[in-house]
ROVEXBA-885849 format. One record per residue (C-alpha): residue number from 1; residue in one letter; x, y, z. Coordinates in steps of 0.2 Angstrom, whole numbers. Example, Ala and Ser with C-alpha at 12.3 -4.5 7.8 and 13.67 -1.06 7.14 Angstrom:
- nr;rest;east;north;up
- 1;A;62;-22;39
- 2;S;68;-5;36
//
This chain:
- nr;rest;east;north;up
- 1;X;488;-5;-351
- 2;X;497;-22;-354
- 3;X;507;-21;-336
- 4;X;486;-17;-328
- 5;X;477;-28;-337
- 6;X;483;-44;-326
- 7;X;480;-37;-311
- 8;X;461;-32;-315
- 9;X;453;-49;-313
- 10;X;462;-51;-294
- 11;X;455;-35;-290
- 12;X;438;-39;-297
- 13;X;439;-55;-288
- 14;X;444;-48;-271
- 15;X;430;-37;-272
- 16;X;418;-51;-275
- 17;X;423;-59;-261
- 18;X;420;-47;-249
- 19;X;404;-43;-256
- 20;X;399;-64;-255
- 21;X;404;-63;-237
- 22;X;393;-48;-233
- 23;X;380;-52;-243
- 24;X;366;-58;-232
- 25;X;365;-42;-221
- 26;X;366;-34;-238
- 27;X;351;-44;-247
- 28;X;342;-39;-230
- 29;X;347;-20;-233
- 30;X;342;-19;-251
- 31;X;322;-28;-246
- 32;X;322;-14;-232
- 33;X;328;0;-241
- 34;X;315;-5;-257
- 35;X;301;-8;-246
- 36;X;303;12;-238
- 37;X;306;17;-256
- 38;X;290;7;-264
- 39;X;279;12;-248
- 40;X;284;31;-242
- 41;X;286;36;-260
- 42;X;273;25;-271
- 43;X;278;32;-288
- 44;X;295;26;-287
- 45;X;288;9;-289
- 46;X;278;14;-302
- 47;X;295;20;-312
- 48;X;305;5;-306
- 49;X;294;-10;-312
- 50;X;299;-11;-332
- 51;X;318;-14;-323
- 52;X;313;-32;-316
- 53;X;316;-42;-333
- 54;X;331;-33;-339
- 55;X;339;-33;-320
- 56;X;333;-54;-320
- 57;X;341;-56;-340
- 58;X;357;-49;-330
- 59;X;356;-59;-318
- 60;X;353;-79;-324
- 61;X;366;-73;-339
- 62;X;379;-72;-323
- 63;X;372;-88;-315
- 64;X;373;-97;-331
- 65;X;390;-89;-336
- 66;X;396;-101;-320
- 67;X;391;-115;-328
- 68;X;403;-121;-340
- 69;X;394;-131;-357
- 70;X;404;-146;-355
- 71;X;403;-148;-335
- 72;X;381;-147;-340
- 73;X;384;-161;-352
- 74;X;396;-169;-338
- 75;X;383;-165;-326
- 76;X;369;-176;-333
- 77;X;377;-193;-330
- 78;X;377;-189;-311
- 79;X;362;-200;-310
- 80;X;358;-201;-292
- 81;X;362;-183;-290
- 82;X;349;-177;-305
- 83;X;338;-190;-298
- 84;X;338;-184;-281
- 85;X;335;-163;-289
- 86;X;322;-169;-298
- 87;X;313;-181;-282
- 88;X;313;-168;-271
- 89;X;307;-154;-282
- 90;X;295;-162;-295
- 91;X;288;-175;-284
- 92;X;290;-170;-264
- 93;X;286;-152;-267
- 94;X;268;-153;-274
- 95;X;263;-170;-266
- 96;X;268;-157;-250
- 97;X;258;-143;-259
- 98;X;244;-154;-263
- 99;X;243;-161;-243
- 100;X;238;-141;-238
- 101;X;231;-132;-254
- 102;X;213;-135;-246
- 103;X;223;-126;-233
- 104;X;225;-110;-239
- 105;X;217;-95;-239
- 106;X;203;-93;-247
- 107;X;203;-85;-265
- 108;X;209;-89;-284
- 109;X;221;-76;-285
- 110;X;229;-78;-268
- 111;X;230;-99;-272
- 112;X;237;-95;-290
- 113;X;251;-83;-282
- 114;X;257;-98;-268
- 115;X;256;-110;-285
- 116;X;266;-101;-295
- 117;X;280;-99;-283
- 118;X;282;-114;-273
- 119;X;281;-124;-288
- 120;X;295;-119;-295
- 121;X;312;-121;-289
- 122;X;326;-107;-287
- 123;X;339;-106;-300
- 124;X;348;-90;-292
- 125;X;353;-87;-275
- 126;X;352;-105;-270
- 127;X;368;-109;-276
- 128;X;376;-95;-265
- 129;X;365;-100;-250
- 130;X;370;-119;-253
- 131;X;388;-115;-256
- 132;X;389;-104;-239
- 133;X;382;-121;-230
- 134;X;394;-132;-238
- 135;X;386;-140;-251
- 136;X;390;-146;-268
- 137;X;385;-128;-276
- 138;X;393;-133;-292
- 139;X;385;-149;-293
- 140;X;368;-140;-293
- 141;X;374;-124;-304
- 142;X;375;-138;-317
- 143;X;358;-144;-313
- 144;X;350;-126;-318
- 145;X;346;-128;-335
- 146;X;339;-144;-333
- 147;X;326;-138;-319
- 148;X;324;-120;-327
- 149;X;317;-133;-344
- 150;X;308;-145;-330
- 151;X;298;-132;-320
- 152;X;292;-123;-334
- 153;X;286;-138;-344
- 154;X;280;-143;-330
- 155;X;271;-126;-321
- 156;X;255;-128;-334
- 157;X;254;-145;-328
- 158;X;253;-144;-311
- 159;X;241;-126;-312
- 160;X;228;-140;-324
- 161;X;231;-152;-308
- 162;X;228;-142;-294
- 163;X;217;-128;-300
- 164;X;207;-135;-316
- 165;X;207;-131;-334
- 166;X;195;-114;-333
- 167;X;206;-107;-319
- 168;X;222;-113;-326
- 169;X;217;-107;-342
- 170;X;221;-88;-336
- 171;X;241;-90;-337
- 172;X;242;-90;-354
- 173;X;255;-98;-365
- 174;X;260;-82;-373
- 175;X;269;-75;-358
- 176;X;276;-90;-351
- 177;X;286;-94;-368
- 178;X;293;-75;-369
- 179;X;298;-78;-350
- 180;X;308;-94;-357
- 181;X;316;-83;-372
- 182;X;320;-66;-364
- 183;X;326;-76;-346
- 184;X;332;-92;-352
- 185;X;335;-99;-367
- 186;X;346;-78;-372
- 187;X;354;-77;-356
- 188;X;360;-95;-358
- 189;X;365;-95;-375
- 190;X;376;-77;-372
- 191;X;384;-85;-356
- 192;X;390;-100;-368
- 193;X;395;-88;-380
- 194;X;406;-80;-368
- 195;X;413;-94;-362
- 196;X;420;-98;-378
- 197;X;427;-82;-380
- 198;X;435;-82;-364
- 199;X;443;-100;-369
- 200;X;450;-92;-382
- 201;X;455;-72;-379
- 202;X;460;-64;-365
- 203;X;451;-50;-365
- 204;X;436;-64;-363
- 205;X;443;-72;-347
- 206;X;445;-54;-341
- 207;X;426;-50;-346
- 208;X;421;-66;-338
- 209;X;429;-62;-323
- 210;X;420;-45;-322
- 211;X;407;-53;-326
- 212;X;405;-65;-309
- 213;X;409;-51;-300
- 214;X;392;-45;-304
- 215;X;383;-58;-296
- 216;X;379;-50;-280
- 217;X;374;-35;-284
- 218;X;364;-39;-298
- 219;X;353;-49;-282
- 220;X;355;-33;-272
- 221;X;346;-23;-287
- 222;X;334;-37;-291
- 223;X;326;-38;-273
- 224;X;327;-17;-272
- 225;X;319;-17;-287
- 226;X;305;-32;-285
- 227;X;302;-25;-265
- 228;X;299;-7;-270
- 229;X;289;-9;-286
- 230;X;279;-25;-279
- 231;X;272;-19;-260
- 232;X;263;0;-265
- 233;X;251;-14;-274
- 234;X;244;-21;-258
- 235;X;231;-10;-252
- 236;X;216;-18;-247
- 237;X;226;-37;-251
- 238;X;236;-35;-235
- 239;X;228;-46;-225
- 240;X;229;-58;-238
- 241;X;245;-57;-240
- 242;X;248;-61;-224
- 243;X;238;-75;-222
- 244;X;250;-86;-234
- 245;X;268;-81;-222
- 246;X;264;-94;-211
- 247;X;264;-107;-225
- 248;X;278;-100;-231
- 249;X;288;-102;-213
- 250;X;279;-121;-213
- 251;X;286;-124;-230
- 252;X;303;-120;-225
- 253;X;302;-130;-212
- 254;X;295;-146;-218
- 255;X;306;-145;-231
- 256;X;321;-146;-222
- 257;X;316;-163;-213
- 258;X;310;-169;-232
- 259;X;326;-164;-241
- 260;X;335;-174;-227
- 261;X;323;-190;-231
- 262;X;326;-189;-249
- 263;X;344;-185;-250
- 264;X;344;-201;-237
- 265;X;335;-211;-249
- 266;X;349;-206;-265
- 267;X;362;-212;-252
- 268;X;371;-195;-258
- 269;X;387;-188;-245
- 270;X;384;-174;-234
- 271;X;387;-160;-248
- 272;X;378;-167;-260
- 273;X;363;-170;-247
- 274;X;365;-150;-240
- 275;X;360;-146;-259
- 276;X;346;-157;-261
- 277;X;340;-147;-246
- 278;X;344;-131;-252
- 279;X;334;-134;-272
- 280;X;318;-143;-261
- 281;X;317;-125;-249
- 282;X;321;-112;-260
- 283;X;309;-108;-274
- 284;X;310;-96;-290
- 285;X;301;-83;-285
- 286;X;311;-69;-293
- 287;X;308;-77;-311
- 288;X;290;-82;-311
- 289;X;286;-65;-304
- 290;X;284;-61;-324
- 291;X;272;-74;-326
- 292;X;263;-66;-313
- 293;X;262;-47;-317
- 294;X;255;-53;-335
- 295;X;241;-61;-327
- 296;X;222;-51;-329
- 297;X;220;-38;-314
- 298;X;209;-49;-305
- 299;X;223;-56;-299
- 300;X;233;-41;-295
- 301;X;237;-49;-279
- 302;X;247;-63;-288
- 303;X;264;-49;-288
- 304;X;264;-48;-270
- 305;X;261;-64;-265
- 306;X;275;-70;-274
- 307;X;286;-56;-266
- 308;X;279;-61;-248
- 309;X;289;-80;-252
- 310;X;304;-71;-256
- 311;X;306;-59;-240
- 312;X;298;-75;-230
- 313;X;315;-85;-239
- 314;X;327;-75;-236
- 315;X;327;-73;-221
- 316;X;323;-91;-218
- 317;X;339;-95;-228
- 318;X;349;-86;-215
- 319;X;345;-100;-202
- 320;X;346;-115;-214
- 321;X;364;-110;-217
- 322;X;367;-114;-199
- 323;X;355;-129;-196
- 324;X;358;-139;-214
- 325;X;379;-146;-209
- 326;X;369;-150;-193
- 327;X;358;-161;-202
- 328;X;369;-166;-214
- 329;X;386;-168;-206
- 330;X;403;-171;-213
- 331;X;408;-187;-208
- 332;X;421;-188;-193
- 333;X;439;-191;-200
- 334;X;447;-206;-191
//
């Protein structure tokens, strides 16, 4: 046991890396493969929808496990930086939303679902994305708390902005506060928990190892899971659905030229600037997707909505990888 144990976190670690360089093709696989499962076999997605919050718990705990407690504490004295996160996502992103909401197809539910999605920014995935484009993934790893506590102080407030009190009123408190327990505030206090154990035991740094390892397909689960139990619901709200794709694509696109402005405006250096990009484009789809199956059933459509974005994003991330370092360049080495 003693002479394995050593070699277990280079094996783990080898495998991890060959699952982050194939995992685009394999995020693509696992929307395919849940969206023939949810639509030629309908009860599956039925049976696979009370897995979406343990499989998102799983997920952020290993996101957050990649964030030391001391490099978060560090991270909130890198002022232009935050600054810049906090720009681009809190103040570009709905002044954007607010310039073509009167734009967007017509109904509450269909409105509500764009919302809840584009105003929040990712906390997942981006950090991969980012890093395979050269940014500084750490720098916003350590941003993640701060904007998972932003968005959802912040969400109610933009809903009462942009919809109105009565229409806003429907996303009630209760489920937005167990969404903050059971998918923040736990999975963040375990992943410092471990953190401390792996500082001081072995078999911690081994765990913690293991743990990062999971990474990728825990996101291969979580968009199976999402795609098959979310598109069996879309019936008669397909063309609907549909309507919101191009605003998605334009969001992508627009945001890329923003990102560049803003990280421009922070004077920040190429990494740092390819990662304000990456947190202005990508939104939190995966997490708010709770919010929005608690809603009433008149806004059933809210689900799949939200689950267009992230199929629209997704593949959208696999040309920003390429076009960001052009926008962004390192500079030339004399």
């Amino acid at each position: 046991m003693t002479t394995q144990e050593p070699r277990l976190p280079a094996r783990v670690s080898r495998l991890a890396a060959r699952l982050e360089h194939h995992q685009i093709p394999l995020y693509l696989a696992a929307i395919v493969l849940g969206a023939a499962a949810g639509l030629l076999a309908p009860p599956v997605g039925a049976e696979v929808e009370p897995v979406i919050n343990p499989v998102l718990a799983a997920l952020l705990y290993v996101t957050f496990l990649q964030v030391p407690a001391r490099q978060l504490w560090r991270s909130l004295r890198a002022g232009r930086f935050l600054g810049a996160v906090m720009t681009v996502n809190f103040v570009v992103v709905p002044l954007l939303i607010a310039a073509v909401f009167r734009s967007l197809p017509d109904g509450q539910a269909v409105r509500v679902g764009v919302l809840l999605v584009l105003l929040t920014p990712c906390v997942d995935y981006v950090i991969v994305f980012s890093g395979l484009a050269g940014a500084s993934g750490q720098r916003l790893l350590a941003a993640t708390p701060l904007l998972l506590l932003a968005q959802m102080l912040l969400l109610p407030v933009f809903l009462w902005l942009f919809l109105g009190r009565d229409l806003a009123a429907i996303v009630e408190a209760g489920p937005f506060v167990h969404a903050f327990l059971v998918l923040i505030v736990i999975p963040l206090g375990l992943a410092w928990l471990t953190q401390a154990w792996a500082a001081r035991r072995p078999a911690g740094a081994t765990f913690t190892t293991a743990a990062n390892a999971t990474m990728v397909p825990l996101m291969i689960a979580t968009l199976a899971v999402v795609t098959a139990s979310q598109l069996p619901k879309l019936g008669d709200d397909l063309r609907a659905v549909l309507a919101v794709v191009p605003f998605y694509v334009g969001f992508l696109v627009v945001m890329a030229v923003l990102g560049v402005v803003v990280a421009r405006l922070f004077r920040l250096n190429a990494r740092d600037g390819r990662a304000i990009v990456f947190t202005g484009a990508t939104r939190n789809s995966l997490v708010v997707l709770p919010l929005a199956l608690a809603l009433p059933d008149a806004f059933a459509v809210v689900p799949a909505v939200i689950v267009t974005q992230t199929l629209v994003e997704v593949l959208g991330m696999v040309v920003y990888i390429r076009l960001v370092p052009t926008l962004l360049p390192e500079p030339a080495h004399r």
